[in-house]
Residue, then its C-alpha position, 0 to 999 in steps of 0.5 A: x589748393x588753387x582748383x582750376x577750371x575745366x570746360x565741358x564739351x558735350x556732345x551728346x547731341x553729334x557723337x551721342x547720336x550716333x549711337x545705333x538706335x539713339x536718333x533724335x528729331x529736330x525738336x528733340x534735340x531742342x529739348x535735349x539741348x535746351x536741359x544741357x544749357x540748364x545743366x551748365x555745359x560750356x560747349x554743346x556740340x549740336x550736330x553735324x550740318x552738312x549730314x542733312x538738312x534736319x542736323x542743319x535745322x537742329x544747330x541752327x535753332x539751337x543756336x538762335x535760342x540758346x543764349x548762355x552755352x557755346x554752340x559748335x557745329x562740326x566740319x570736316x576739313x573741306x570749305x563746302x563743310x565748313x560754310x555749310x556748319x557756318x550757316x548754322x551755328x552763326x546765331x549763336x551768342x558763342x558759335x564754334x567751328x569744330x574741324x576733323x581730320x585724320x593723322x593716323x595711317x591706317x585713317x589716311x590710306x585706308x579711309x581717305x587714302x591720301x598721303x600726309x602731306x595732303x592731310x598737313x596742307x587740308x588741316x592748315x588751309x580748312x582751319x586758316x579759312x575756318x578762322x577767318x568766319x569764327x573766332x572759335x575754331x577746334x581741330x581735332x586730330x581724329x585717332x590720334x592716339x594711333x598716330x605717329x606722334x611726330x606727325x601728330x605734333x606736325x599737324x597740330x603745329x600747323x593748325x596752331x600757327x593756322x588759328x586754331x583756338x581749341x586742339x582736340x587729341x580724341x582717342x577715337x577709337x578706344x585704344x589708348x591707356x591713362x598713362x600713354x594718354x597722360x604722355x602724350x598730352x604731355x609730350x603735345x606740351x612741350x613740342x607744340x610751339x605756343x599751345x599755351x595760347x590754346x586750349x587742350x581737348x580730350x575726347x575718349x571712347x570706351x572700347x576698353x572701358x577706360x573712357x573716364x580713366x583717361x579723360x581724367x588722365x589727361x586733365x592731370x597732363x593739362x587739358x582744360x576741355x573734356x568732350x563726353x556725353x550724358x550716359x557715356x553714349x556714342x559710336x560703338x562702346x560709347x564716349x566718356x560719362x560726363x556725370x563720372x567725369x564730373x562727380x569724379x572731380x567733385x568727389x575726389x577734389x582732393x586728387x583731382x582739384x578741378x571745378x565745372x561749371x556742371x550743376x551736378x543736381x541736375x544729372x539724373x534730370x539730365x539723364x532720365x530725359x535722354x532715356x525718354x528721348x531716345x527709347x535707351x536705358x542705361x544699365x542698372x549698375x551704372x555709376x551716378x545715373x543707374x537705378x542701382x547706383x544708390x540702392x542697397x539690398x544686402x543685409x549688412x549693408x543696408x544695416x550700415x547705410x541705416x546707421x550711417x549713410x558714409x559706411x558704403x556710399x562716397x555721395x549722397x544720391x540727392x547731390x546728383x538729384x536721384x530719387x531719395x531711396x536707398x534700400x531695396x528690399x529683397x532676399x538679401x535684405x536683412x531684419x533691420x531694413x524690414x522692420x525700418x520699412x514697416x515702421x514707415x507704414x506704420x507698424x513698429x513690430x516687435x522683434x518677435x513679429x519681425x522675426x515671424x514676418x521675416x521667415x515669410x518675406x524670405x520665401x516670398x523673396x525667392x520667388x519674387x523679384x520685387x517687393x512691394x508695400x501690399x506685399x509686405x502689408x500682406x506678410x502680417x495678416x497670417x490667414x493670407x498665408x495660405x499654402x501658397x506665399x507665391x500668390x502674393x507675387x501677383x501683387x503690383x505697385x500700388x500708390x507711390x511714393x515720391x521718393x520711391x520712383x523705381x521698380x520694386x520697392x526703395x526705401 
């Protein structure tokens, strides 16, 4: 089976940031970007120059010192914009010029309230005069997936023969499904008049949580570029999960036979730092990069994950470069992951023991929330266990270990 590749477009950096709360500063965004290149993204999307003279100097400097990723600086369909994206992201080893404009309706009469034609003509130029400074040039048709498509495939016609590289389809404001998505990219395919001398975007949020569902969808019609954000960030609801996206490919490459040049050790790094940077966690059941994704605390399961990690995970937490830990001790846990943790601290009880200590962890559990080592090490000394087992839930996280980085106790 030929895997074929597929370029990442992160945007973490532009559409990311504007998530409410989720700013970054100049050396930020250095930082941020710099952990990108690292991770292996073809194409970081740096900002939005004309916005303001901190996004001008964060593209700028990103594209003086990053020399492997492609750096692309976004534009609206207006020369002042595109000049000014230009100053930019000009040092780059690989600039891109990233043109938006809307094709649907409701965008053009009640956004920008011009007609189409006006819309056609300002796509056809700004790409022609875009093109004439970089030989990277994207177009994306902003909420495409609620235009009319025979005005779509109009526009992107025109962008195509005006010297657009790159034809982004975004779903901008969440609404499309896989199989509609897959159509259209599809449809795109046979209207467009030498789409195959370009390259493919897609560009999905995830108001209806379908975000990843639909990237991947229309990878399946023949995009070859996917545009997403590190912890799914962005404007509303979020965009498509760049560490879902990816590791979807990775796992099931036997549907989805495709290949990024993403080095997928470095996602929770990834993950964690944009955390850091931006005051934001993700929620812990987050897939890939959430603090449960790994974690088992249900006593069948963890007894199936101690005998083979296969029974309930479909990827080793190490393949992301997650913390090692796997079982989280609490009231759902069972025997087998308790003897197995105190076993690692050094007492192999019997199962008499086990079954006496279990009965006290039981109602230290319903109390407590997390269970650390000095409790369980306080659970064997039977004078401690006076009329409160309560009182052991005071008790902190003491020296950690490496592989056990979490909140309460992994193993």
């Amino acid at each position: 089976m030929n895997t074929e590749r597929i370029l990442v477009f992160d945007t973490t950096l532009r559409d990311g940031e504007q998530s409410p709360g989720c700013t970054m500063n100049v050396q930020e965004k250095f930082r941020m970007g710099a952990q990108l290149e690292k991770l292996g993204v073809d194409i970081i999307e740096a900002g939005f120059p004309i916005a303001s003279d901190g996004d001008f100097e964060a593209v700028s400097l990103l594209a003086t010192h990053l020399r492997r990723a492609g750096i692309a600086a976004m534009a609206r369909c207006s020369r002042e914009d595109i000049v000014r994206a230009w100053d930019a992201v000009r040092p780059a080893a690989s600039p891109r010029l990233h043109l938006v404009h809307s094709t649907s309706d409701i965008h053009l009469t009640a956004k920008l309230k011009i007609s189409r034609a006006t819309a056609l003509e300002q796509a056809r130029e700004a790409v022609a005069f875009a093109r004439s400074l970089c030989n990277e040039v994207e177009f994306s048709a902003e909420d495409s997936t609620r235009s009319d498509p025979d005005f779509l495939f109009e526009v992107l016609q025109a962008v195509v023969d005006a010297g657009a590289t790159t034809l982004n389809v975004p779903d901008t404001v969440g609404y499309t499904t896989p199989s509609e998505y897959l159509a259209l990219f599809t449809a795109i395919r046979q209207r467009v008049r030498g789409i195959e001398k370009v390259v493919l975007s897609a560009h999905c949020h995830n108001d209806l949580g379908l975000a990843v569902a639909n990237t991947l969808a229309a990878v399946e019609a023949g995009a070859r570029q996917v545009e997403c954000t590190i912890n799914g960030i962005g404007e509303r609801a979020g965009n498509a999960a760049l560490e879902e996206i990816v590791m979807a490919m990775q796992v099931r490459n036997d549907r989805l036979p495709y290949a990024t040049g993403i080095q997928a050790t470095q996602l929770w790094t990834t993950s964690q730092m944009l955390t850091e940077i931006t005051g934001t966690s993700v929620q812990p059941n987050k897939a890939i990069v959430g603090r449960n994704a790994f974690a088992h605390e249900a006593g069948m399961h963890q007894h199936g994950v101690m005998n083979n990690p296969l029974c309930y995970e479909i990827m080793k937490p190490e393949s992301v470069g997650a913390p090692c830990d796997r079982l989280v001790l609490g009231k759902h846990s069972g025997r087998h992951a308790l003897a197995s943790r105190y076993r690692e601290l050094g007492h192999d009880l019997s199962r008499a023991e086990i079954t006496e200590v279990y009965h006290r962890f039981t109602l230290l559990a319903d109390r407590k929330k997390k269970i650390y080592d000095q409790d369980l090490l306080s659970l064997l000394v039977p004078e401690k266990q006076t009329t409160d087992i309560g009182s052991i839930a005071v008790a902190g996280p003491g020296k950690e270990d490496p592989c056990r980085r979490d909140s309460g106790l992994q193993l």
